[in-house]
N, C-alpha and C positions, 0 to 999 in steps of 0.2 A: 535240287529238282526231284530226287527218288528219297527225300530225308536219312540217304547215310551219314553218319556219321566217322569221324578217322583217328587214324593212331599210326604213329611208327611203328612199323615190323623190327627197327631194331638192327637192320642189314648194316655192317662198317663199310660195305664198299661203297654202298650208294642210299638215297632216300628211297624207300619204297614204300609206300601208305598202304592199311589196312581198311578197307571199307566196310563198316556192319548197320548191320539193321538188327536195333535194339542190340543184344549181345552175342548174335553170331553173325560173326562176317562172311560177306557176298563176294567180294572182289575187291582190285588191288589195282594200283597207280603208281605211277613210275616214270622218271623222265627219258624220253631217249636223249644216247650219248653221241656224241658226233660217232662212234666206231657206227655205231646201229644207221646215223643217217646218211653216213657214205657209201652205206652196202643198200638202202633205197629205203629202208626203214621207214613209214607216216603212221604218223598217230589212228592207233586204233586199239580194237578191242580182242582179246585173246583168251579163249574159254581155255578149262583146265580139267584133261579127263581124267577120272582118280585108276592108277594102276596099282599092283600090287608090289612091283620094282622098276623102278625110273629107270634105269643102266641098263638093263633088260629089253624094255620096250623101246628105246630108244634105239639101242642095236636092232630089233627086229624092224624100225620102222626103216633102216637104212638097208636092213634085205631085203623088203619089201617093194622097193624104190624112191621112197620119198630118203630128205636131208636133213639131218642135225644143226639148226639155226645157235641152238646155247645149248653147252654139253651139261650132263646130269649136274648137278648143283643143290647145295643146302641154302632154305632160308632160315636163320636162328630162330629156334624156339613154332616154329610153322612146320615145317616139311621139306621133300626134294624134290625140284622141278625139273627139267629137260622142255625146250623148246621144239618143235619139229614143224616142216613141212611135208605133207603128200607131196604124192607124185605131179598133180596138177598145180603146187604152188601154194594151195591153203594152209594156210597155219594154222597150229595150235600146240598147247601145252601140256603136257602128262605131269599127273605128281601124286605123289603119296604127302599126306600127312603124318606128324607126330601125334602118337599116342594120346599127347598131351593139347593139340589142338582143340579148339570148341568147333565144331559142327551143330550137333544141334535138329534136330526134326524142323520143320517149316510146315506152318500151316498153307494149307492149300491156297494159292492166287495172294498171297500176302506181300501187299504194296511195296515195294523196295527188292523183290529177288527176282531171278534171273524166270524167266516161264516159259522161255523154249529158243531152239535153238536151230538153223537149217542151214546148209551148204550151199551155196551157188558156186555151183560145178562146171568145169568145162565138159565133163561126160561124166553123168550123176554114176553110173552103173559101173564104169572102173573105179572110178571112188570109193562106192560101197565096198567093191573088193579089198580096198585097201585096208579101210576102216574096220570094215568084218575080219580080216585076218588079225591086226594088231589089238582092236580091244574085244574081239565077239561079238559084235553088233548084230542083229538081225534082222531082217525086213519086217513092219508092219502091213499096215494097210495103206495101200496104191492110190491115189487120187487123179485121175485123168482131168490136166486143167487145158485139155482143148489143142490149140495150136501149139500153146508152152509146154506143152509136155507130159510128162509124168511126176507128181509130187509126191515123193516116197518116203514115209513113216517110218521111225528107226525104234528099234525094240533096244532098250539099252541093257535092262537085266531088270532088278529089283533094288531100290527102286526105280521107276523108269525116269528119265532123265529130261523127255520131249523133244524131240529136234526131228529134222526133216533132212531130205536131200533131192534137190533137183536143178536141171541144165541152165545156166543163168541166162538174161539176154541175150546179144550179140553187142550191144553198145555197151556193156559192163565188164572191163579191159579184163578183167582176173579175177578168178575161183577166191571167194574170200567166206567164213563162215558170218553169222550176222546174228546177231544175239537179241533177245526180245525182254524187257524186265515191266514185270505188272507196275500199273499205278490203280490207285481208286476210280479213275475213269478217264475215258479215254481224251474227251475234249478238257477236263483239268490240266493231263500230263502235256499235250499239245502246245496250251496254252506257257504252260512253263518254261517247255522247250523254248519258246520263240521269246518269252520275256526273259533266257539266262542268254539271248543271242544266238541261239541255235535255229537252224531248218527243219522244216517239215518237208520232206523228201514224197512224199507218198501217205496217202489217205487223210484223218482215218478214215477206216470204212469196214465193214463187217464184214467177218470170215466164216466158213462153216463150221459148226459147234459153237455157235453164237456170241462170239468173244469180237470184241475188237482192237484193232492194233492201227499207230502210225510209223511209217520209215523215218528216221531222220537221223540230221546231222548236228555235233556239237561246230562248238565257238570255232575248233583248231581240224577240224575235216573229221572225227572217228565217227564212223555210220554207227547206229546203234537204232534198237525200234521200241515200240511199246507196246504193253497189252493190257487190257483190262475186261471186265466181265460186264460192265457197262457203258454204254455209249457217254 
């Protein structure tokens, strides 16, 4: 649906696929274990913020008040991950890479990578606290979207990363992050979605700064959206 392509990472313990677009990889796939789906675990999607020491950050996210979901951890020949939750329950991932990883520069809005990223929070503004304490994060620009709230622009450093943060519905049970990945256009990527079995959750429909994006869901429930520069 987003033409990556896969590889084994290599892991002995378990299968965990490499996803790349052309020859740097975007993200990674992974079965859950019955341990993961007994603790409430459902298929989804888990962004990974690059720290400068996983063991580190992960200890300060547990002073901070959020919980150590998977402790610090190597992947062979990739890097070290740590899993955490905030304090409100959102997940996500810290990791440093190896030296010897590809990363790679990305051209701008280039069909297959991730293009922004937002929070739906139970309280966007402790949130932020959290996030600003453990990786530095700072406020951009404010978007007053009316009855919803405040949609809050995060400064991530250099380079900047894209993601937002704000209050989620009331019918949306828990604070989950929600990841956006470009396609060449938006009713192409739509269309895909729904011919690999997937939903259209929302839209598309056009945003400010003139990009368009759909919500949806794959085959097995992971929300995931999209974005493109053309309708």
């Amino acid at each position: 649906m987003l033409g990556w392509t896969s590889r084994d990472s290599g892991m002995s313990s378990q299968t965990y696929l490499l996803f790349s677009t052309g020859p740097v990889p975007v993200a990674g796939g992974m079965q859950l274990t019955d341990q993961m789906c007994s603790a409430g675990a459902q298929p989804g999607w888990v962004g990974h913020v690059s720290v400068d020491d996983v063991d580190a950050s992960a200890k300060k996210a547990v002073e901070l008040g959020g919980s150590v979901h998977v402790a610090p951890s190597d992947i062979p020949g990739v890097g070290r991950f740590s899993m955490i939750a905030d304090p409100q329950g959102a997940v996500v991932s810290m990791f440093t890479p190896l030296p010897t990883y590809p990363q790679g520069a990305r051209p701008p809005s280039e069909p297959g990578y991730p293009g922004w990223r937002e929070l739906l929070a139970a309280d966007w503004e402790k949130a932020f606290d959290f996030y600003s304490a453990l990786f530095g994060w700072t406020k951009d620009k404010a978007i007053d979207l009316g009855p919803m709230g405040t949609y809050q622009l995060l400064n991530t450093g250099d380079p900047p990363a894209g993601g937002a943060m704000f209050n989620k519905p009331a019918d949306i049970p828990h604070p989950f992050w929600l990841y956006y990945f470009y396609v060449e256009s938006i009713a192409a990527g739509a269309e895909r979605v729904k011919a690999g079995g997937g939903k259209i959750l929302m839209g598309p429909h056009q945003v400010p700064g003139d990009s368009w994006i759909a919500q949806c869901m794959d085959p097995q429930g992971a929300m995931f959206a999209l974005v493109a520069l053309k309708p």
